[in-house]
SEVEXZA-162101 format. One record per residue (C-alpha): residue number from 1; x, y, z. Coordinates in steps of 0.2 Angstrom, whole numbers, plus 5000, padded with zeros to 4 digits. Example, Ala and Ser with C-alpha at 12.3 -4.5 7.8 and 13.67 -1.06 7.14 Angstrom:
<rs>
<r n="1" east="5062" north="4978" up="5039"/>
<r n="2" east="5068" north="4995" up="5036"/>
</rs>
This chain:
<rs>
<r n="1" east="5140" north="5448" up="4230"/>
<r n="2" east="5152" north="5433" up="4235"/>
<r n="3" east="5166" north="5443" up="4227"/>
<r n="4" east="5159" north="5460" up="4233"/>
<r n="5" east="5163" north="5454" up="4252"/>
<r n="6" east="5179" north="5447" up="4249"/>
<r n="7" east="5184" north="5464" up="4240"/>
<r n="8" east="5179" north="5473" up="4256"/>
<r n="9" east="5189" north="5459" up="4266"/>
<r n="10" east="5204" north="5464" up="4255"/>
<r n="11" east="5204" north="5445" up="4252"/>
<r n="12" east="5204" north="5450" up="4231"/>
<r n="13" east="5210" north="5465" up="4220"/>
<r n="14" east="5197" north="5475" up="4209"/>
<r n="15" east="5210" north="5468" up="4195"/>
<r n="16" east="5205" north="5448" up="4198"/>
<r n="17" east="5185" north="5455" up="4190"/>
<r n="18" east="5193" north="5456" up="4168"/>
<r n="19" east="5175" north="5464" up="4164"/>
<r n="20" east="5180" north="5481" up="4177"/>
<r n="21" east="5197" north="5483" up="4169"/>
<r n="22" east="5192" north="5477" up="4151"/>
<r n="23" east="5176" north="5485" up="4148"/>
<r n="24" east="5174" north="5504" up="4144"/>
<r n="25" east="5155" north="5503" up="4151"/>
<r n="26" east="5164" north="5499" up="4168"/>
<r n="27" east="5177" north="5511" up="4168"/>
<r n="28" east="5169" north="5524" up="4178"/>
<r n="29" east="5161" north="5513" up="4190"/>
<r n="30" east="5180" north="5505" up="4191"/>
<r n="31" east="5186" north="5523" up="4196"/>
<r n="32" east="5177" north="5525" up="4209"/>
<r n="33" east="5178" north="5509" up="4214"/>
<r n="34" east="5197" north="5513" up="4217"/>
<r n="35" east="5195" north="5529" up="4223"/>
<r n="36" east="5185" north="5520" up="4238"/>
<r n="37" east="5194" north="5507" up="4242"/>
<r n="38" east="5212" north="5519" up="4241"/>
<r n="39" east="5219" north="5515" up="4259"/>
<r n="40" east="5219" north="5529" up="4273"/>
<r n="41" east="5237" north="5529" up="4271"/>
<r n="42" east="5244" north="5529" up="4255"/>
<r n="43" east="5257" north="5514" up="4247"/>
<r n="44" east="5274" north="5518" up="4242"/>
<r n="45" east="5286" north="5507" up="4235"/>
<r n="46" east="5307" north="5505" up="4236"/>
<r n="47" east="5314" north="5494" up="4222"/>
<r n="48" east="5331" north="5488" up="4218"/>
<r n="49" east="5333" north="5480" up="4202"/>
<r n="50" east="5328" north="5463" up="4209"/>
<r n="51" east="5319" north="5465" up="4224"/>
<r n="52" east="5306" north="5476" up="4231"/>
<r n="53" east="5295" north="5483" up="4247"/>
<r n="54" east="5279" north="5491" up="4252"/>
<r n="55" east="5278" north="5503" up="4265"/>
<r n="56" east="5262" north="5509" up="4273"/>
<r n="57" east="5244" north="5505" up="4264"/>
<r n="58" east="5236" north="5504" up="4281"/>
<r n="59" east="5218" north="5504" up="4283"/>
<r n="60" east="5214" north="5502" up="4302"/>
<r n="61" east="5222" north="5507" up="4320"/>
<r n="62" east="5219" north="5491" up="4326"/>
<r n="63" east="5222" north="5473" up="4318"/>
<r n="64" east="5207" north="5465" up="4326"/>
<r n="65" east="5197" north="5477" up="4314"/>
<r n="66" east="5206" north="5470" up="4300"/>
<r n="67" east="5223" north="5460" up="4294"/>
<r n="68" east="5238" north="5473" up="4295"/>
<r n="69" east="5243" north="5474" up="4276"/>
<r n="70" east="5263" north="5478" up="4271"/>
<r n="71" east="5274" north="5470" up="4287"/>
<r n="72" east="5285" north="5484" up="4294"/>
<r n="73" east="5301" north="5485" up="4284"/>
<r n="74" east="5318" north="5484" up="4293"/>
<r n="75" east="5332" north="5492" up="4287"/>
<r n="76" east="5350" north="5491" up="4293"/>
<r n="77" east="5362" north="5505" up="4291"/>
<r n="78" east="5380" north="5507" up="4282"/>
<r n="79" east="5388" north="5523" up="4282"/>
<r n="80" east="5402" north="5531" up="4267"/>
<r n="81" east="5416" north="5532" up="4281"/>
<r n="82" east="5418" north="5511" up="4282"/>
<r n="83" east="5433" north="5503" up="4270"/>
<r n="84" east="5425" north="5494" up="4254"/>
<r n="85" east="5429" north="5476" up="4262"/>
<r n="86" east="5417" north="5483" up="4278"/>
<r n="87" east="5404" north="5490" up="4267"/>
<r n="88" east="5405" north="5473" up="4255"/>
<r n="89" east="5404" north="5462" up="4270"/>
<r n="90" east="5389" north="5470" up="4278"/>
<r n="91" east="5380" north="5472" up="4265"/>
<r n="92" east="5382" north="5453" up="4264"/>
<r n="93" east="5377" north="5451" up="4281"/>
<r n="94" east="5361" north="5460" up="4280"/>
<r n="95" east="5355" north="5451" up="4263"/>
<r n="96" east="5359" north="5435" up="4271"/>
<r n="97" east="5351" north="5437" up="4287"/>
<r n="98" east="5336" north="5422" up="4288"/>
<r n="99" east="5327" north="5414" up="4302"/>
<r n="100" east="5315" north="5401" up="4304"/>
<r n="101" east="5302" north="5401" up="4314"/>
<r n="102" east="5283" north="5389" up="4314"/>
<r n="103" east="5288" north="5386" up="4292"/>
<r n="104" east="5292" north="5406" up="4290"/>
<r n="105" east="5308" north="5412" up="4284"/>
<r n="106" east="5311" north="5431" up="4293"/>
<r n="107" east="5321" north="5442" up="4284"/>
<r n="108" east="5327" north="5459" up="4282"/>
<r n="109" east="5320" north="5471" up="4269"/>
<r n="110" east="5332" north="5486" up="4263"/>
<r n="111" east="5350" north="5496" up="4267"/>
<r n="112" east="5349" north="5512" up="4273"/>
<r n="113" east="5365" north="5522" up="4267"/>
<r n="114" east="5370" north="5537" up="4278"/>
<r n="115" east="5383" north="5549" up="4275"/>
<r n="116" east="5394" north="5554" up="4289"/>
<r n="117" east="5408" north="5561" up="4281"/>
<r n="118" east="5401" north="5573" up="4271"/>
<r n="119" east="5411" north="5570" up="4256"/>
<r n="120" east="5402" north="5569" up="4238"/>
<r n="121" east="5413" north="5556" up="4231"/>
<r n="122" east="5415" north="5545" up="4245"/>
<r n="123" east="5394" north="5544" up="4247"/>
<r n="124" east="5392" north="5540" up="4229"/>
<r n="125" east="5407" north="5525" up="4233"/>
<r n="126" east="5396" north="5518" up="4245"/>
<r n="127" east="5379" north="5520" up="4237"/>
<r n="128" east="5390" north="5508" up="4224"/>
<r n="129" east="5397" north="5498" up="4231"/>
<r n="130" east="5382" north="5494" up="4243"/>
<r n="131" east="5370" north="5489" up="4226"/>
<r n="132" east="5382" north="5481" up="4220"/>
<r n="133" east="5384" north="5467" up="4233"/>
<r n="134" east="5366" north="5468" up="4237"/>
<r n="135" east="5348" north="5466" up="4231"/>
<r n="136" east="5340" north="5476" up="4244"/>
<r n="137" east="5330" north="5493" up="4241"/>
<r n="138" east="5342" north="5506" up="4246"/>
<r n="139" east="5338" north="5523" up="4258"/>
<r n="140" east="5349" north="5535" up="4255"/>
<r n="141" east="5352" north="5547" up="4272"/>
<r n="142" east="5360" north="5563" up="4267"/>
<r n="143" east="5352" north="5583" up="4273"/>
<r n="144" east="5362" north="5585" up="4260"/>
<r n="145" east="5353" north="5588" up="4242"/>
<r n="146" east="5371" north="5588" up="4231"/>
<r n="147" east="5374" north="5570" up="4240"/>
<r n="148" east="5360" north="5561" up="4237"/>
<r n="149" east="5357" north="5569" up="4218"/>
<r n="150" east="5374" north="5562" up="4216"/>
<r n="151" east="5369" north="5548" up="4224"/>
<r n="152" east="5355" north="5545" up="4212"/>
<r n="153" east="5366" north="5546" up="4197"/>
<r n="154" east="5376" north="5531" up="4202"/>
<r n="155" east="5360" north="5522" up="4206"/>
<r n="156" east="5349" north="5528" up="4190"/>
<r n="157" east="5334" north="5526" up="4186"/>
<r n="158" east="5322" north="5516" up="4183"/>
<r n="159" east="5331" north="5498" up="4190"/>
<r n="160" east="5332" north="5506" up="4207"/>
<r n="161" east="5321" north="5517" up="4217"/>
<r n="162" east="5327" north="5522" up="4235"/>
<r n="163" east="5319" north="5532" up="4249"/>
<r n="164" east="5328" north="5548" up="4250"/>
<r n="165" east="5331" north="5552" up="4267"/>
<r n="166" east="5325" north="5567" up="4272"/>
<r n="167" east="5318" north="5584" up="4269"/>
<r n="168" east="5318" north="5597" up="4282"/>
<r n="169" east="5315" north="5614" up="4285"/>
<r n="170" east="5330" north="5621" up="4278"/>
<r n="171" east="5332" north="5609" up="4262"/>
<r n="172" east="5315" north="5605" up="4256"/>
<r n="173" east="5314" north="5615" up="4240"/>
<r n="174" east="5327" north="5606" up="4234"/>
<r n="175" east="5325" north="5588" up="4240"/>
<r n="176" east="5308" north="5590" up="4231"/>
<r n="177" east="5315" north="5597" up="4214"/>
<r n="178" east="5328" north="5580" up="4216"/>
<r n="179" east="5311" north="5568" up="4221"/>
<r n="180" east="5304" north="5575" up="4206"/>
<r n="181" east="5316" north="5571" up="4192"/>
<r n="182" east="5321" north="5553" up="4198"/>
<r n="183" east="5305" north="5550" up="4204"/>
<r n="184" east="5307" north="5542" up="4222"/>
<r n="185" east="5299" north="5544" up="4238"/>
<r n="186" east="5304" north="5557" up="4248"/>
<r n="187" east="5304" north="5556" up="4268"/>
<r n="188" east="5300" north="5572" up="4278"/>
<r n="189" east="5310" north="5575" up="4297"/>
<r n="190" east="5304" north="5585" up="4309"/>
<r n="191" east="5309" north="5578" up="4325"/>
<r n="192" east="5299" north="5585" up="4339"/>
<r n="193" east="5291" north="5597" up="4331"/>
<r n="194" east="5273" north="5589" up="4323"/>
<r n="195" east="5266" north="5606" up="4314"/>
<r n="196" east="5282" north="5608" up="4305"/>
<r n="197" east="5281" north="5591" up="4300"/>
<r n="198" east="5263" north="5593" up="4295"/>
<r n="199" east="5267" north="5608" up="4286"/>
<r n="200" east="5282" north="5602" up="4275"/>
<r n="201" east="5269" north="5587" up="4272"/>
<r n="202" east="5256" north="5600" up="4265"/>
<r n="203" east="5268" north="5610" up="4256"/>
<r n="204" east="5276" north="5596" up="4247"/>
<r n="205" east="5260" north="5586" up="4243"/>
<r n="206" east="5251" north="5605" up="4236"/>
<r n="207" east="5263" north="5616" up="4231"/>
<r n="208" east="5276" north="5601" up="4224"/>
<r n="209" east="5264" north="5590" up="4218"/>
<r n="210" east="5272" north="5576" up="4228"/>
<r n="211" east="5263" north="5561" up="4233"/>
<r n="212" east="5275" north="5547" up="4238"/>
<r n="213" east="5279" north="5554" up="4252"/>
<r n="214" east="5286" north="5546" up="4270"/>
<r n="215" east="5284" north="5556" up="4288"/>
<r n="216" east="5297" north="5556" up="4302"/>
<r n="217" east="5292" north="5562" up="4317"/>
<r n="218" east="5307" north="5559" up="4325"/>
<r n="219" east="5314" north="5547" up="4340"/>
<r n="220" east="5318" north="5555" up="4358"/>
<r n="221" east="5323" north="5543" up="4372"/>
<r n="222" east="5329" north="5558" up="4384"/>
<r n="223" east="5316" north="5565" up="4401"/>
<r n="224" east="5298" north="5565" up="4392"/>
<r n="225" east="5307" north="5561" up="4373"/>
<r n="226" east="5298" north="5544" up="4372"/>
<r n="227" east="5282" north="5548" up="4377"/>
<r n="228" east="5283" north="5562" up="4365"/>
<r n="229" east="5288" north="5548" up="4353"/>
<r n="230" east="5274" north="5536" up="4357"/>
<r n="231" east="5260" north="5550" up="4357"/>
<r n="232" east="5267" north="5557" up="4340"/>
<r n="233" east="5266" north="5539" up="4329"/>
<r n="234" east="5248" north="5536" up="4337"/>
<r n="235" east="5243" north="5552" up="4334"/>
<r n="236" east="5248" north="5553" up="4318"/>
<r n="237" east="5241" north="5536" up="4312"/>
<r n="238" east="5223" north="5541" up="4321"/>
<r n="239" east="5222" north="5555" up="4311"/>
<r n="240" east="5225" north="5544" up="4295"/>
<r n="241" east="5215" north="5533" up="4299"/>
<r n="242" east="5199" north="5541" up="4307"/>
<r n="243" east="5199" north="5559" up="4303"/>
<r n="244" east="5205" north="5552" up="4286"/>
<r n="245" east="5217" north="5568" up="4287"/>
<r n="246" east="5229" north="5567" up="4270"/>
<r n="247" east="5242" north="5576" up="4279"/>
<r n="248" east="5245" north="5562" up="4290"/>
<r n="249" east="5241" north="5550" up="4276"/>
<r n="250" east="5258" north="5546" up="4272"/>
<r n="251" east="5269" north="5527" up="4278"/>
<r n="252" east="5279" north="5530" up="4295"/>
<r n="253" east="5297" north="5531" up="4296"/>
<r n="254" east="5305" north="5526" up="4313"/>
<r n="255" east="5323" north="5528" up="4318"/>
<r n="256" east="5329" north="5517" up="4332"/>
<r n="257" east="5347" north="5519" up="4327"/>
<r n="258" east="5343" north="5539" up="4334"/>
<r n="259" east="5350" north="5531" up="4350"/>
<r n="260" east="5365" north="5529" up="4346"/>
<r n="261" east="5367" north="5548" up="4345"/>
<r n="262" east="5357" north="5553" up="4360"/>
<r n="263" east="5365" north="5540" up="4373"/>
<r n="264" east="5382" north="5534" up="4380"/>
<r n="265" east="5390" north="5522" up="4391"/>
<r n="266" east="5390" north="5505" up="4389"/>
<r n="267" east="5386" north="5499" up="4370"/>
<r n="268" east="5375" north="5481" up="4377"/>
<r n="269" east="5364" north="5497" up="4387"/>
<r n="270" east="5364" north="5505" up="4370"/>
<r n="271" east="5358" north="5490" up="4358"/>
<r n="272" east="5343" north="5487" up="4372"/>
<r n="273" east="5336" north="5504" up="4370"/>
<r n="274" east="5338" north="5502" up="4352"/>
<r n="275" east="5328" north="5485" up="4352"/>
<r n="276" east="5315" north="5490" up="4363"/>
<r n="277" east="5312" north="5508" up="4353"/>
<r n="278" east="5310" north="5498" up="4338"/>
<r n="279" east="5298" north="5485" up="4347"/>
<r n="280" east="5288" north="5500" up="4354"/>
<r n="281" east="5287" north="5509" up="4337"/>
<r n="282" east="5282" north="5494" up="4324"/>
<r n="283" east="5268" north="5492" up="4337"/>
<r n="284" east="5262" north="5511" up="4335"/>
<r n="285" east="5262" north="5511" up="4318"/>
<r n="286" east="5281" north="5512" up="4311"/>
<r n="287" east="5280" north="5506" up="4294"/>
<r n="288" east="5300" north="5509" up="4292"/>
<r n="289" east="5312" north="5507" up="4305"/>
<r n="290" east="5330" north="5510" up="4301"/>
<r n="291" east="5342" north="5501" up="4315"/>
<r n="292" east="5362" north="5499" up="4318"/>
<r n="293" east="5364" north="5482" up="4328"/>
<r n="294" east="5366" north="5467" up="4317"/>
<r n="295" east="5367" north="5455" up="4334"/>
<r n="296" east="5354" north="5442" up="4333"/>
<r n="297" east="5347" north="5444" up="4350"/>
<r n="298" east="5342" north="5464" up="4345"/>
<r n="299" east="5337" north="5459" up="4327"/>
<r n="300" east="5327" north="5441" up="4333"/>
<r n="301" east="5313" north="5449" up="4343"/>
<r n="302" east="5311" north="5460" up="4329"/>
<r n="303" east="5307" north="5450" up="4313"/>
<r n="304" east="5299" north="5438" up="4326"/>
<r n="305" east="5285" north="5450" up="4333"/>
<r n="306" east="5282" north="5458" up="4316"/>
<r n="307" east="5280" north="5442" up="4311"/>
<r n="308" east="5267" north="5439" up="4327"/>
<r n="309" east="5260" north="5459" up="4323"/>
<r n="310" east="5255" north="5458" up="4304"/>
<r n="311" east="5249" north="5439" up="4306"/>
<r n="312" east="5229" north="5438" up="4303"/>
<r n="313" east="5220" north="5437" up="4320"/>
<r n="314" east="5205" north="5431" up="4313"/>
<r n="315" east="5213" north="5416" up="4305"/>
<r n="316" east="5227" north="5403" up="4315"/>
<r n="317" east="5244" north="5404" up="4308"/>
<r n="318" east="5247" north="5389" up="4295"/>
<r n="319" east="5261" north="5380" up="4285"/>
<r n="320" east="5257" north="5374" up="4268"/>
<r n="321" east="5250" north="5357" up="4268"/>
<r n="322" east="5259" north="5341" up="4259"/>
<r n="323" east="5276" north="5328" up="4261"/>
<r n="324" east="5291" north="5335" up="4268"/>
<r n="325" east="5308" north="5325" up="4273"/>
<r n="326" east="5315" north="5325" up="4288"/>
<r n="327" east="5335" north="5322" up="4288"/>
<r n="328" east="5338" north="5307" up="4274"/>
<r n="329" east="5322" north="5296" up="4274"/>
<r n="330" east="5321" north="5281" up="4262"/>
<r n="331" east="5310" north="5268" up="4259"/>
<r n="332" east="5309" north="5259" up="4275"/>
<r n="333" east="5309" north="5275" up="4286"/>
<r n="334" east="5293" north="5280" up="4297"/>
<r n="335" east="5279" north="5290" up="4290"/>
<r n="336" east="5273" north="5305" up="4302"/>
<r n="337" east="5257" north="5314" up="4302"/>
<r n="338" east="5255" north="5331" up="4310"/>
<r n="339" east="5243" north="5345" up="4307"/>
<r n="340" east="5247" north="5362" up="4296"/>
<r n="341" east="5246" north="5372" up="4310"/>
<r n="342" east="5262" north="5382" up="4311"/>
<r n="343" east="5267" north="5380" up="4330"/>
<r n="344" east="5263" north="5363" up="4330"/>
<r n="345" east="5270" north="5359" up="4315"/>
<r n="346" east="5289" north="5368" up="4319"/>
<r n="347" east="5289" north="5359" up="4336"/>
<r n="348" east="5286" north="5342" up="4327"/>
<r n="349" east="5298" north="5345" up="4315"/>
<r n="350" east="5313" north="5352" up="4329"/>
<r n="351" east="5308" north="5336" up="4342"/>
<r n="352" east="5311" north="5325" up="4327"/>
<r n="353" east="5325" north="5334" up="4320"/>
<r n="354" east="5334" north="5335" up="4340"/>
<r n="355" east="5331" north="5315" up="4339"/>
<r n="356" east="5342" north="5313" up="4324"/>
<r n="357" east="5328" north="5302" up="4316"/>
<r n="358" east="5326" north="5300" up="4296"/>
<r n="359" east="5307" north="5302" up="4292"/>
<r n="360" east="5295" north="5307" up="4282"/>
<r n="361" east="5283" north="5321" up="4289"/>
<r n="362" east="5263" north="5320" up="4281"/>
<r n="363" east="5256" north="5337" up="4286"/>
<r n="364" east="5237" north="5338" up="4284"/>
<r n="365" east="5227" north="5351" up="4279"/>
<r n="366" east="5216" north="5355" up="4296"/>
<r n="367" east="5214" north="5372" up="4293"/>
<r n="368" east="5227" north="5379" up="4304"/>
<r n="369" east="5223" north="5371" up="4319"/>
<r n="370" east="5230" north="5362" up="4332"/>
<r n="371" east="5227" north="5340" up="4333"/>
<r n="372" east="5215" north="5340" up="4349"/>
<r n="373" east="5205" north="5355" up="4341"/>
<r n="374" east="5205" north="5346" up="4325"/>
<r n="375" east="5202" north="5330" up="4329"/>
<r n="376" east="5186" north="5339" up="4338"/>
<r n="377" east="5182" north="5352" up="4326"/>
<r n="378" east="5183" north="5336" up="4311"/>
<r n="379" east="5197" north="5344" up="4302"/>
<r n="380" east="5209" north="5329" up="4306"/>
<r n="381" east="5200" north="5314" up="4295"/>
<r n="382" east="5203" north="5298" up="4287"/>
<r n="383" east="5197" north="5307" up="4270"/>
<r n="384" east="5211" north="5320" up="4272"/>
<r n="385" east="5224" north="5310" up="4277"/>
<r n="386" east="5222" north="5299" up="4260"/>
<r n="387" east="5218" north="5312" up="4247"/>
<r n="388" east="5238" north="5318" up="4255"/>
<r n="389" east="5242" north="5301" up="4254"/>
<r n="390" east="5240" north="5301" up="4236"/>
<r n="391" east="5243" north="5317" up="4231"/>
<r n="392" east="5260" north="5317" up="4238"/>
<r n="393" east="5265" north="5300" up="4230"/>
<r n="394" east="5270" north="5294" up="4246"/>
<r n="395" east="5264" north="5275" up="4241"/>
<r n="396" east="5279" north="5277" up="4228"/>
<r n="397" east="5292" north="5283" up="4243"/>
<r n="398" east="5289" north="5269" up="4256"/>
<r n="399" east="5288" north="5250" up="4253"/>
<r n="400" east="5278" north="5249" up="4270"/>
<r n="401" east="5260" north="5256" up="4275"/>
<r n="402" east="5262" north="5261" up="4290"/>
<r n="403" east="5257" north="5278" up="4298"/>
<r n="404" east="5261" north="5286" up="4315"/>
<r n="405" east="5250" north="5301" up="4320"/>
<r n="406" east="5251" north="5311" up="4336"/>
<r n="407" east="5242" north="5302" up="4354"/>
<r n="408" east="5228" north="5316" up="4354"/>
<r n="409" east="5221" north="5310" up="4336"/>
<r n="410" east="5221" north="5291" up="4344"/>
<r n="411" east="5200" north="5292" up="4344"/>
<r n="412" east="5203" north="5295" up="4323"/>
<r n="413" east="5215" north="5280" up="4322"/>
<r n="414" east="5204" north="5269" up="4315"/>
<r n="415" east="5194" north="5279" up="4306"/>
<r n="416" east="5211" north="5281" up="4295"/>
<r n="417" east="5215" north="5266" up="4293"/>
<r n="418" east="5198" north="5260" up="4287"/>
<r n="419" east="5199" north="5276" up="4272"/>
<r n="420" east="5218" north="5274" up="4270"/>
<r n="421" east="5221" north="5255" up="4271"/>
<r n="422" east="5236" north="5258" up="4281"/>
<r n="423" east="5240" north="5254" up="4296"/>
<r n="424" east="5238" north="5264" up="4309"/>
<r n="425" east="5250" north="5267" up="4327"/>
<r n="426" east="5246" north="5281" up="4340"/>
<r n="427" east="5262" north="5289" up="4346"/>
<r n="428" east="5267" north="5299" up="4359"/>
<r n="429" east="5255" north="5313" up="4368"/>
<r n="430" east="5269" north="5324" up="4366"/>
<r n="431" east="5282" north="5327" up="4352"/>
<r n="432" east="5296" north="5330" up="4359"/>
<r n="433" east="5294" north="5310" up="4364"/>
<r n="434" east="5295" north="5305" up="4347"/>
<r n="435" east="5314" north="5301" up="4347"/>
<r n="436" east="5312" north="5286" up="4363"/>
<r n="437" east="5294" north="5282" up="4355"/>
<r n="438" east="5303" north="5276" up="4339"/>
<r n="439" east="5318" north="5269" up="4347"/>
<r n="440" east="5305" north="5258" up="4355"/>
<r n="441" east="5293" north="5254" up="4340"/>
<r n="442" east="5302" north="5255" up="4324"/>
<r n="443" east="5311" north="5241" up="4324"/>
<r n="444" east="5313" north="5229" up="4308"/>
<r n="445" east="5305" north="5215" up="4319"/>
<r n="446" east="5290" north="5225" up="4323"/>
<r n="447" east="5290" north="5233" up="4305"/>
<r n="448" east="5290" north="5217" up="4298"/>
<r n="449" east="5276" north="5212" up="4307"/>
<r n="450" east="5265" north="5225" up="4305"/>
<r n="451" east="5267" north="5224" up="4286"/>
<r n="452" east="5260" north="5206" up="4289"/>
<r n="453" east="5243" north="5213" up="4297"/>
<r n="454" east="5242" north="5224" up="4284"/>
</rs>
């Protein structure tokens, strides 16, 4: 029963019960098993030889109902008409693109390769030279079936497996003969016109055979273009998801960089648009947004909010528990203890890092939460505190016994001390006090003294 709840949770896979996978007695209860738990919108997967993404597997409309699964993936686009050193270096800059935020590194998650020019050879080129300086799953962008067949070759299977991008009404015969042979998703455009779209979808998946398939309804900013826009991604994922329609069944392709095309003027009034589509999209239900702008304040409030988006509602946002440094801490420096929830924790660890101050930072398991509702709620204890104590082997790292925790756990102080042995001093309410608040108490007088108490 305990594992039949976590199951329907999603919390475990079918595969973590051996007897269902290893047993032939269990093999048709395992069938349709799987067949029931198959989320409303199907999983498909881009690989490159040393990375990979999923896209779609969504169960629900809304996240209260339960924990979005696979995080919007955000590509950024090259194109066959840029110099090799251009190609090589944005390539680069997209793969190395990482920031932190409350103990999360944000990142990127594939190249999307457009062909502007035309030309076979020049799209092949890039397709090359783009793998070749990357480790992102590729798109390839081509209404073009010679190009991206060609394309495919330079790739070959089975190291990589790229999104082909895109079938229309006029080429989707032949898209879905090149799906077919190298095996690789295949997305479907139809912008602005959802029956076509749903129709190439029903073709492809019944007269093809095609299931790894990815739909793009298409991105209009013009007079009533994004409210057609909006309505089409919401209406698309409702059907998935409460009609249970296979049609609309498939991951969500979004286009932000569509802008680009559509407006004109000045460039900053161009990259907003973009932002703000791509913000507006990844909350109705894009699962795939390809984008243009590299500038950090376009690309920020997107991994940030996904990262917000496709957190669990039902549980607070946590950091992994343990010892961490904080600049170049020895033997004598202070020892700071925080709890794991991330917010907190990030802050602590910026104040600190702003003061300059070498120190240990002792992050205690409290369950995601916050010091006052901890110390309340019993998660920050003296019992706690030791077991980290002596799992991290920070007796080995310090010479003194001294701890400081934050001012709102100064009603735990002594409870710590008496489980720990160490001595205990309350510090400042807030953190971003830290710096002062140790300028002022950790002296080698007061130090020296306080290891005489203890």
């Amino acid at each position: 029963m305990a594992f039949a709840v976590r199951l329907i949770s999603l919390e475990v896979k079918l595969e973590d019960c051996p007897p269902l996978i290893e047993e032939d007695r269990f093999r048709e209860s395992y069938e349709k098993l799987r067949k029931l738990l198959l989320p409303p919108v199907k999983e498909v997967e881009l690989r490159s030889p040393k990375r990979s993404i999923k896209i779609g597997g969504k169960y629900v409309l809304f996240r209260h109902e339960l924990k979005y699964h696979n995080p919007t993936a955000i590509a950024i686009d090259v194109d066959d008409s840029m110099e090799v050193e251009v190609l090589t270096r944005r390539a680069q800059i997209i793969e190395g693109f990482e920031y932190e935020y409350v103990g999360q590194k944000l990142k990127l998650d594939a190249i999307a390769v457009r062909s502007v020019t035309g030309d076979l050879k020049k799209f092949a080129k890039a397709v090359s030279v783009v793998a070749e300086n990357s480790s992102l799953p590729l798109i390839l962008c081509s209404t073009n079936p010679a190009l991206v067949e060609a394309a495919l070759e330079v790739l070959g299977p089975p190291y990589h497996r790229p999104l082909i991008y895109a079938a229309t009404k006029d080429n989707w015969r032949e898209m879905a003969e090149i799906a077919k042979r190298f095996d690789v998703p295949l997305a479907i455009a139809a912008p602005g016109d959802l029956d076509m779209l749903v129709s190439l979808a029903k073709t492809l998946s019944e007269g093809m055979g095609l299931e790894e398939l990815v739909l793009d309804p298409g991105c209009l900013v013009g007079p009533g273009g994004l409210s057609y826009t909006v309505k089409a991604y919401s209406w698309l994922r409702y059907k998935a998801a409460y009609d249970l329609w296979k049609y609309a069944g498939y991951p969500l392709l979004a286009t932000p960089i569509s802008v680009w095309t559509q407006m004109s003027g000045d460039p900053r009034d161009v990259m907003w648009w973009e932002a703000i589509l791509a913000t507006i999209l990844m909350t109705r239900y894009a699962d795939l947004i390809i984008m243009h702008s590299l500038d950090g304040w376009v690309l920020l409030p997107q991994v940030m909010w996904r990262f917000q988006l496709y957190t669990d509602p039902r549980k607070p946002v946590s950091v992994p528990p343990g010892l961490r440094e904080i600049g170049k801490p020895n033997e004598m420096s202070p020892v700071l203890v925080t709890t794991n929830y991330a917010l907190t924790y990030s802050m602590v660890l910026s104040d600190v890092e702003k003061a300059k101050v070498d120190a240990w930072l002792l992050v205690v398991d409290t369950e995601g939460l916050a010091v006052d509702v901890s110390v309340a709620g019993r998660k920050f204890v003296g019992d706690k505190v030791a077991e980290l104590i002596k799992s991290s082997g920070l007796e080995g790292k310090v010479k003194h016994r001294i701890l400081v925790i934050p001012g709102k756990a100064a009603r735990v102080s002594g409870e710590i001390e008496d489980v720990t042995k160490w001595r205990v001093l309350v510090g400042p309410m807030d953190s971003s006090e830290i710096g002062k608040w140790l300028e002022k108490n950790w002296t080698s007088e007061k130090i020296r003294e306080l290891m005489e108490e203890v």
